[in-house]
C-alpha positions in Angstrom: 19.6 -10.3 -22.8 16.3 -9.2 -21.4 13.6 -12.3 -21.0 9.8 -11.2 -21.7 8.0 -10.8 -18.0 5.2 -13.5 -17.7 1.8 -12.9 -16.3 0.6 -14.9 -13.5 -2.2 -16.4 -15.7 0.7 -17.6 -18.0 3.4 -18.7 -14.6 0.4 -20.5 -13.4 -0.5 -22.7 -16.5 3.2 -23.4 -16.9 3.3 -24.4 -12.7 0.3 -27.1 -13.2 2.3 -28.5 -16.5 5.6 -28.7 -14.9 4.1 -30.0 -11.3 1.9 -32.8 -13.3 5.1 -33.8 -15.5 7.6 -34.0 -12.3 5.4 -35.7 -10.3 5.9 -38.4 -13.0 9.1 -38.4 -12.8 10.4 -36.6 -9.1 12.1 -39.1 -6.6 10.2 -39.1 -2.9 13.1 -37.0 -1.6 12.7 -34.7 -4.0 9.1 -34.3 -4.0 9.1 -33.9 -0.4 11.0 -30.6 -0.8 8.3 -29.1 -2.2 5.4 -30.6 0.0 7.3 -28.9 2.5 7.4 -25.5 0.9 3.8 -26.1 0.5 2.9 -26.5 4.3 5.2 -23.6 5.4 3.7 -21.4 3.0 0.1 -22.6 3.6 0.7 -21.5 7.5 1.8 -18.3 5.9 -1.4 -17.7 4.2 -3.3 -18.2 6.9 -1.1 -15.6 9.3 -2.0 -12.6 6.1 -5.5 -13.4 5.7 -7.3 -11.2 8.7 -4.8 -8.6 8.1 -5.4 -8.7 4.2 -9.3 -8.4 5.5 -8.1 -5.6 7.7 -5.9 -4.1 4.9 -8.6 -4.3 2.0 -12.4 -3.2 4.1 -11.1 -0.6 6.6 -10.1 2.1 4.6 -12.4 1.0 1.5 -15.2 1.7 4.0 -12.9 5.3 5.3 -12.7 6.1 1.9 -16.5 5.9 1.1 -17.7 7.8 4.1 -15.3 10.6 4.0 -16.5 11.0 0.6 -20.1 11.7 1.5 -22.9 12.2 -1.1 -25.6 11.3 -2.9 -24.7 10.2 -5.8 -21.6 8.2 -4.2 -24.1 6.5 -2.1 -26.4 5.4 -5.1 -23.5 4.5 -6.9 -22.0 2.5 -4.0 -25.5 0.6 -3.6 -25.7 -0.4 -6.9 -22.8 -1.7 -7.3 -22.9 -3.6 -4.1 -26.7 -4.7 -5.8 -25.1 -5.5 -8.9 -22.4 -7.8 -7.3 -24.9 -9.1 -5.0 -27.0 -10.2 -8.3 -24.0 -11.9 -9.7 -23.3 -14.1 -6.8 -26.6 -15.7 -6.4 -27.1 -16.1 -10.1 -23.6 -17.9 -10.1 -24.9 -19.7 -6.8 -28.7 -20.6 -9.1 -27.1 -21.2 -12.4 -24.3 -23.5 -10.1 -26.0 -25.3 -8.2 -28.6 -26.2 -11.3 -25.8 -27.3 -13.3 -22.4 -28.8 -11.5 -24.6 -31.7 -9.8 -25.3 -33.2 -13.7 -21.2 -31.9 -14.7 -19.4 -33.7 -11.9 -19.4 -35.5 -8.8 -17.5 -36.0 -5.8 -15.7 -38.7 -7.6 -14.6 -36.5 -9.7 -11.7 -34.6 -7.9 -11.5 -33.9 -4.1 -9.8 -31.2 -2.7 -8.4 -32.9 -0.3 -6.0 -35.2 -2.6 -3.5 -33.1 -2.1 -3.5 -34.0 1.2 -4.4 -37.9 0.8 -0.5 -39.5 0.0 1.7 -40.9 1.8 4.6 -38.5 1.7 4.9 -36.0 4.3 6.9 -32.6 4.9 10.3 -32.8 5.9 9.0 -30.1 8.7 6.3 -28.2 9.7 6.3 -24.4 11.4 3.2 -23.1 12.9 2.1 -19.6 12.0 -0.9 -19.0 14.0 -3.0 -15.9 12.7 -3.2 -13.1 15.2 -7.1 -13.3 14.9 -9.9 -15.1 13.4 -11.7 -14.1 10.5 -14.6 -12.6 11.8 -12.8 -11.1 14.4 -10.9 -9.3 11.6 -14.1 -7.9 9.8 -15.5 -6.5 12.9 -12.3 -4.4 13.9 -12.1 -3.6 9.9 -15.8 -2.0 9.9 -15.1 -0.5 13.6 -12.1 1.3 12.3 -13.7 2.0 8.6 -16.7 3.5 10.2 -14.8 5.3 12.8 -12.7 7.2 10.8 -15.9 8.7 9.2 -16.7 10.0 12.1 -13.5 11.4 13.2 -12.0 15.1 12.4 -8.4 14.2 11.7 -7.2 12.0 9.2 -4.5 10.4 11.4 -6.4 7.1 11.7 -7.0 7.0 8.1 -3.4 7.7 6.9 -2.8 4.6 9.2 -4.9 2.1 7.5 -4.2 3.5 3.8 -0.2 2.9 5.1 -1.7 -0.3 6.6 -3.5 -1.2 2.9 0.1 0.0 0.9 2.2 -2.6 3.0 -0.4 -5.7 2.5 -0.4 -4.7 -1.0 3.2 -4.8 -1.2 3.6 -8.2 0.6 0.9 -9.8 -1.9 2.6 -8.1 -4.9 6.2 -9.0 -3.8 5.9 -12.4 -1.8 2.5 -14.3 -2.2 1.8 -13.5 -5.6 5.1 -14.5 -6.9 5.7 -17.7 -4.8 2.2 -19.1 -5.7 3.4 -20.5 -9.2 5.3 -22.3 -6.7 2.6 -23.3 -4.4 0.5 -24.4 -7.7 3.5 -26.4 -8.8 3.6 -28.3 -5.6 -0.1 -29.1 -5.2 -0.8 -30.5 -8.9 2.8 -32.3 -7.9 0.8 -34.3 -5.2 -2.0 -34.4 -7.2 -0.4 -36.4 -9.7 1.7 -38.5 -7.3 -1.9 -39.0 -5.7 -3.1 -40.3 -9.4 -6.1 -37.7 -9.3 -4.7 -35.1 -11.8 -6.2 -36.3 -14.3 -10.1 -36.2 -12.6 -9.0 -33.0 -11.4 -8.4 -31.1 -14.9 -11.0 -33.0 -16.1 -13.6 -31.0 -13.9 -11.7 -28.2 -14.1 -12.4 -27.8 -18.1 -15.9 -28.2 -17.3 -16.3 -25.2 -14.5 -14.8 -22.9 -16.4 -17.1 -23.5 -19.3 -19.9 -22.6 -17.1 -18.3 -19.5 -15.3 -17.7 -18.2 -18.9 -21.0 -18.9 -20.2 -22.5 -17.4 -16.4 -20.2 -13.9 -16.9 -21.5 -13.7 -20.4 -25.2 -14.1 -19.5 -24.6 -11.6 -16.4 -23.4 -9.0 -18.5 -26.1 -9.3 -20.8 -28.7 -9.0 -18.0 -26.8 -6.0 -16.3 -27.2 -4.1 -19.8 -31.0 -5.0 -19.8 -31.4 -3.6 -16.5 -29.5 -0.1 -17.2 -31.4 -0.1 -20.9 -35.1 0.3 -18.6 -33.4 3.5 -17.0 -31.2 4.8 -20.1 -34.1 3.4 -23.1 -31.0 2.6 -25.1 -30.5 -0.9 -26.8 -29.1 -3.6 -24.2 -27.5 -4.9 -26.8 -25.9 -1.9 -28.5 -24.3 -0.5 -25.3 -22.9 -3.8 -24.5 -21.1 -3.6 -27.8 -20.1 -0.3 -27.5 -18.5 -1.7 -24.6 -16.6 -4.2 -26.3 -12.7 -2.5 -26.2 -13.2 -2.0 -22.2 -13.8 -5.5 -22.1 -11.3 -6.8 -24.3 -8.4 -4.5 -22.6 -9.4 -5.4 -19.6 -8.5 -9.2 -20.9 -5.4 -8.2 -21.8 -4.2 -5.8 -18.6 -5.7 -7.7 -15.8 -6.6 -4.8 -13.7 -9.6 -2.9 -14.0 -7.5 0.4 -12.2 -5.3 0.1 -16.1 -8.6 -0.1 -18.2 -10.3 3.0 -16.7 -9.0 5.5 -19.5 -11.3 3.0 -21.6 -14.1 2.3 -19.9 -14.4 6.3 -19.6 -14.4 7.0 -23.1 -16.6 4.0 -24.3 -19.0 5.0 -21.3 -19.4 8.5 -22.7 -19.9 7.0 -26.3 -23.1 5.0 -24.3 -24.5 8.5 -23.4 -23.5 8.8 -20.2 -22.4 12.9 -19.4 -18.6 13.2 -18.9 -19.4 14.6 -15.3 -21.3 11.7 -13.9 -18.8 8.8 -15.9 -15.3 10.4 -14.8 -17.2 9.8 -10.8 -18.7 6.7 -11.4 -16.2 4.8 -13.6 -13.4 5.3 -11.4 -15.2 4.4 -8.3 -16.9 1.5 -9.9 -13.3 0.0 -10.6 -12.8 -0.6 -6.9 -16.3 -1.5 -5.6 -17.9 -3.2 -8.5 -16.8 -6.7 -8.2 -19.7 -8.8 -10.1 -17.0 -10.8 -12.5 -14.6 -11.8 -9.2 -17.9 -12.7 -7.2 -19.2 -15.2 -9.8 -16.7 -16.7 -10.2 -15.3 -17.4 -6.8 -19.2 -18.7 -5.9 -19.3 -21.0 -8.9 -15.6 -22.2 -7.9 -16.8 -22.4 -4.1 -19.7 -24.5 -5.3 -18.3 -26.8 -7.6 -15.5 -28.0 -5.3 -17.8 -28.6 -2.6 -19.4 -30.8 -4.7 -16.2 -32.4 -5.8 -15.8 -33.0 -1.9 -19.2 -34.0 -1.4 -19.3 -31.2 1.4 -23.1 -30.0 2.3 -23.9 -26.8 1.5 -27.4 -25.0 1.2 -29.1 -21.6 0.0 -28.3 -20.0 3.5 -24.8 -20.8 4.1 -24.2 -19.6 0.0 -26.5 -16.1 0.9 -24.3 -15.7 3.9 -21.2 -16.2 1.6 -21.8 -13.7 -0.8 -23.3 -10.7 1.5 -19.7 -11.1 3.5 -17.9 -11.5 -0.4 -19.2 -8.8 -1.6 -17.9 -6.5 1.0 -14.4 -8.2 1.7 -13.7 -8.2 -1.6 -14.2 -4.7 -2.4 -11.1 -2.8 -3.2 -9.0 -5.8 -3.8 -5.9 -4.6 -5.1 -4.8 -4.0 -9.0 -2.2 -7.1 -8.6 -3.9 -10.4 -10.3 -5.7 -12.4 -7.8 -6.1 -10.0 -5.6 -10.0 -10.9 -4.7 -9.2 -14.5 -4.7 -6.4 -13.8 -1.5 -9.1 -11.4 0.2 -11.7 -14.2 0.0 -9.6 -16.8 1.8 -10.5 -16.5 5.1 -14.6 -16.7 4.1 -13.9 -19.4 2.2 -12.8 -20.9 5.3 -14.8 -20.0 8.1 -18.1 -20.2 6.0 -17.9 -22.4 3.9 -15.4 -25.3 5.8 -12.7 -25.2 3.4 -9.6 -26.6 3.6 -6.2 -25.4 2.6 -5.9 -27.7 0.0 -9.2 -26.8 -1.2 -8.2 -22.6 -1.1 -5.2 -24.2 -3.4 -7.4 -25.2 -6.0 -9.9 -22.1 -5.8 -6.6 -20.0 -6.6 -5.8 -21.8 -9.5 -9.4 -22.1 -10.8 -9.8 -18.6 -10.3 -6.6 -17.0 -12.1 -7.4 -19.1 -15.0 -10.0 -17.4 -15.3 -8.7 -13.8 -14.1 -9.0 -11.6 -17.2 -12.7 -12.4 -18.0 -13.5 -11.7 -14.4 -11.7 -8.7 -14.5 -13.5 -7.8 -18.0 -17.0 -8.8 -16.4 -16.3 -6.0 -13.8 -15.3 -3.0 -15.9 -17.8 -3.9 -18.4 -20.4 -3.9 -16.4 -19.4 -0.3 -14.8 -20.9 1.1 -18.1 -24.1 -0.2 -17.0 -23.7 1.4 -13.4 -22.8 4.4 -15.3 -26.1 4.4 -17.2 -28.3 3.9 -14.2 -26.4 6.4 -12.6 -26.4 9.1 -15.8 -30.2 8.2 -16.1 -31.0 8.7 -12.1 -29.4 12.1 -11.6 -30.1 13.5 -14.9 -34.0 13.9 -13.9 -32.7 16.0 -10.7 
């Protein structure tokens, strides 16, 4: 008898339920097990972040300048424009609204770190770079291979891309139910859970609200190049957005995003190049939400942040995240390593942006390819007078 395959959205809910209800119940021996798992697989983390960097930019950045052109170079702008737009209206919207929502008595990020019971044993898995470190050599190679004659270089990096994919896919992804399970564990142990989901509830009410709003914004912008009603493209729109809910993976929605594109206006021609591009460099949805998550826990902490160190955030984000793989949470694990050299997070803290952030996968996801019919548009509307 074959059991129905759950999606990580679904593993991960069931995780915080079952970590919240054992650590209720879960002797210190037993609970200890886990806080173990936890640290090891934290140090993991860390070790794939500069070569998920490395994995995701360098031949994202290959891939765009080999394929040299106009209209890929618009397109590539805009959506990097678009994404931008998303971040720091998340960041505005945020930063107007969390401070009234919650506190830094609400929930910490640190909790999980805060009780008394430690690992059985720790291993150290130092990273074979820094962060920074790894976006330098990933643009170096990226660029370089633009200017190169033979592809060797690339074929490297896309094998490179394949085998981070493969490790997210086959290790991190399906251990982090785990890793979810152990962290609201502690939590609850800690006696914070309950603060915790608390604030949680209230994010994600604003995210949704934000994606909404950005979406109808995006539509009001492409309707002053295409003249068509904001409103009525957006709902032409609808059944990308609602597959997109359902699949996860903007790469699985493209067959509808391409037709309800062409239903907007947009020539076959120009959607079948944009819509398919856009699904790997439009990244609006993920971007909002991992700044209003960013933001909100920072609060919760009662870190400082300002303007500057946010606009610094979400230039880098928007370029590390680009090209994130199809798997679910795939922009989330790209944006580890900004989260913690810019912003001061901690590894408890990246914990909590992973489960904040795959609860609300699908309407990120949906926010993207939705808002690649309003690339196309621009786009149709651009090259159309040429």
């Amino acid at each position: 008898m074959k059991f129905p395959k759950l999606n990580l959205l679904v593993l991960i809910i069931i995780a915080i339920i079952l970590g919240i209800g054992a650590g209720m119940i879960f002797p210190d021996w037993l609970s200890r097990v886990f806080i173990t798992f936890n640290v090891v697989f934290s140090e993991l983390l860390e070790f794939f972040i500069p070569l998920i960097i490395i994995g995701f930019v360098a031949p994202a950045i290959a891939d765009i300048g080999s394929r040299a052109g106009k209209m890929l170079l618009v397109t590539a702008l805009i959506a990097y424009g678009m994404t931008l737009l998303a971040g720091f209206s998340s960041y505005l919207v945020s930063e107007a609204s969390f401070p009234h929502l919650i506190s830094s008595t609400d929930a910490s990020g640190n909790v999980a770190q805060d009780n008394s019971l430690t690992p059985y044993f720790k291993v150290s898995i130092p990273a074979l770079m820094n962060v920074m470190t790894a976006l330098v050599l990933a643009f170096t190679l990226g660029l370089g291979c633009t200017k190169l004659s033979t592809s060797t270089l690339r074929n490297v990096l896309n094998d490179f891309r394949n085998i981070i994919q493969l490790v997210i896919s086959r290790v991190v992804i399906p251990l982090l139910p785990i890793y979810i399970f152990g962290i609201f564990l502690n939590m609850t142990i800690s006696g914070q859970v309950g603060d915790i989901l608390y604030t949680f509830a209230k994010i994600i009410l604003v995210i949704f609200a934000l994606h909404i709003g950005i979406l109808v914004f995006q539509f009001c912008i492409a309707s002053l190049f295409s003249g068509k009603n904001p409103f009525k493209s957006l709902a032409t729109m609808m059944p990308a957005y609602f597959t997109a809910l359902g699949t996860q993976s903007s790469a699985a929605t493209i067959p509808i995003t391409l037709r309800q594109s062409i239903k907007c206006g947009v020539n076959e021609d120009v959607a079948g190049f944009v819509i398919p591009l856009c699904a790997t460099i439009h990244m609006s949805g993920s971007t909002l939400k991992i700044v209003a998550c960013a933001l909100a826990l920072m609060i919760c902490n009662g870190m400082a942040y300002d303007f500057a160190m946010f606009a610094g955030f979400i230039c880098m984000l928007g370029v590390t995240i680009v090209a994130a793989p199809g798997v679910p949470g795939g922009a989330i694990m790209a944006s580890l390593g900004l989260l913690s050299s810019m912003l001061g997070f901690s590894e408890a803290d990246n914990a909590l942006m992973i489960a904040l952030y795959i609860g609300m996968d699908s309407f990120g996801t949906a926010c993207n390819v939705t808002g690649d019919g309003a690339i196309a548009q621009i786009i149709n509307r651009i090259f159309s007078r040429q």
